[in-house]
C-alpha positions as CSV (number, residue, x, y, z in Angstrom):
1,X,119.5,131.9,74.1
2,X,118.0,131.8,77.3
3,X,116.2,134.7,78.7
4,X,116.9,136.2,81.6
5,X,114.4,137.8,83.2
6,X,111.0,136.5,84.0
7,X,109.0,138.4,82.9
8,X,108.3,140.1,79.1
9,X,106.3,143.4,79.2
10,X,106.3,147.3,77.7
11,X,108.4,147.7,80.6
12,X,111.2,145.7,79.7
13,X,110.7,144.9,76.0
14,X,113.6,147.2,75.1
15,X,115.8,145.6,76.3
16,X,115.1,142.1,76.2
17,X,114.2,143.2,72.5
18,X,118.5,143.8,72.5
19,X,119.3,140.9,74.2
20,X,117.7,138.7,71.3
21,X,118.5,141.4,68.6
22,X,122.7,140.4,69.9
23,X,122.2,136.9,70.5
24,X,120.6,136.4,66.5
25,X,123.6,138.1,65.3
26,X,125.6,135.7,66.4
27,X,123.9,133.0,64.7
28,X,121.3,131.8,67.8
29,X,118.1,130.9,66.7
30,X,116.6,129.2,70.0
31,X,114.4,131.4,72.0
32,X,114.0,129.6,75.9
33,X,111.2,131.4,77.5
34,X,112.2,128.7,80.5
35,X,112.1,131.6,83.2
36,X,109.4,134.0,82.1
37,X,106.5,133.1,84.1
38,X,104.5,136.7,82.6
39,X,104.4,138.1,79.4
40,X,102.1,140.8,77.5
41,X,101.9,141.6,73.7
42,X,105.7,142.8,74.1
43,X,106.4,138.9,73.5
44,X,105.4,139.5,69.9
45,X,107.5,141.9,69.3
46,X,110.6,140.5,70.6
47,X,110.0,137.4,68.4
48,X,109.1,139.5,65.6
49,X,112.6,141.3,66.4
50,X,114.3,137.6,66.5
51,X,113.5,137.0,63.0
52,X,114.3,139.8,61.4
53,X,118.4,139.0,62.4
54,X,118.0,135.5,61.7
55,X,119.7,134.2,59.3
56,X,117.9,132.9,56.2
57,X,119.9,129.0,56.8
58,X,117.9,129.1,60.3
59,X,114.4,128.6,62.2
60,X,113.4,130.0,64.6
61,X,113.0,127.5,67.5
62,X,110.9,128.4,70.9
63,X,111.3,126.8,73.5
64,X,109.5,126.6,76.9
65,X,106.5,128.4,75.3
66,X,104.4,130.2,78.2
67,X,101.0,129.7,77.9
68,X,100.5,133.4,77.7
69,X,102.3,133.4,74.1
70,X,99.9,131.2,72.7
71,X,96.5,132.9,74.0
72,X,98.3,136.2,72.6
73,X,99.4,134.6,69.1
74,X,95.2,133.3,69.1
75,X,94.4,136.5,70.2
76,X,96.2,138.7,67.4
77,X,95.5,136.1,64.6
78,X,99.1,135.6,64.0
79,X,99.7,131.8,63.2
80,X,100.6,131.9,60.7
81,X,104.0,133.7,61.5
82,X,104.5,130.4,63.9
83,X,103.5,127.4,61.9
């Protein structure tokens, strides 16, 4: 699924955290972060929320990464969750 806003944050987390949560129900499993330009920690969250739904025949798949994902997954010490 593509995301539709541009920006991830505690602002809007809730929602974009339903947006995935529908869209990995359905059997998605592509996240396109192709028009965030600004994320905080909420990104973690949402991906955490992705796979949850998915479906155990599926990866995850990100696509369009922002840089800010990466500094954050460094940050928090999560890699392993996205190796």
């Amino acid at each position: 699924m593509q995301l539709t806003v541009d920006h991830i944050t505690v602002r809007n987390g809730d929602q974009v955290i339903a947006e995935v949560t529908k869209a990995f129900s359905k059997g998605d499993h592509v996240i396109d972060f192709s028009r965030v330009t600004h994320v905080d920690s909420t990104v973690l969250a949402v991906i955490l929320a992705a796979r949850r739904v998915l479906k155990s025949d599926k990866s995850l798949e990100l696509q369009h990464r922002p840089a800010q994902l990466d500094s954050l997954i460094a940050a928090y010490g999560v890699q392993s969750l996205f190796s």
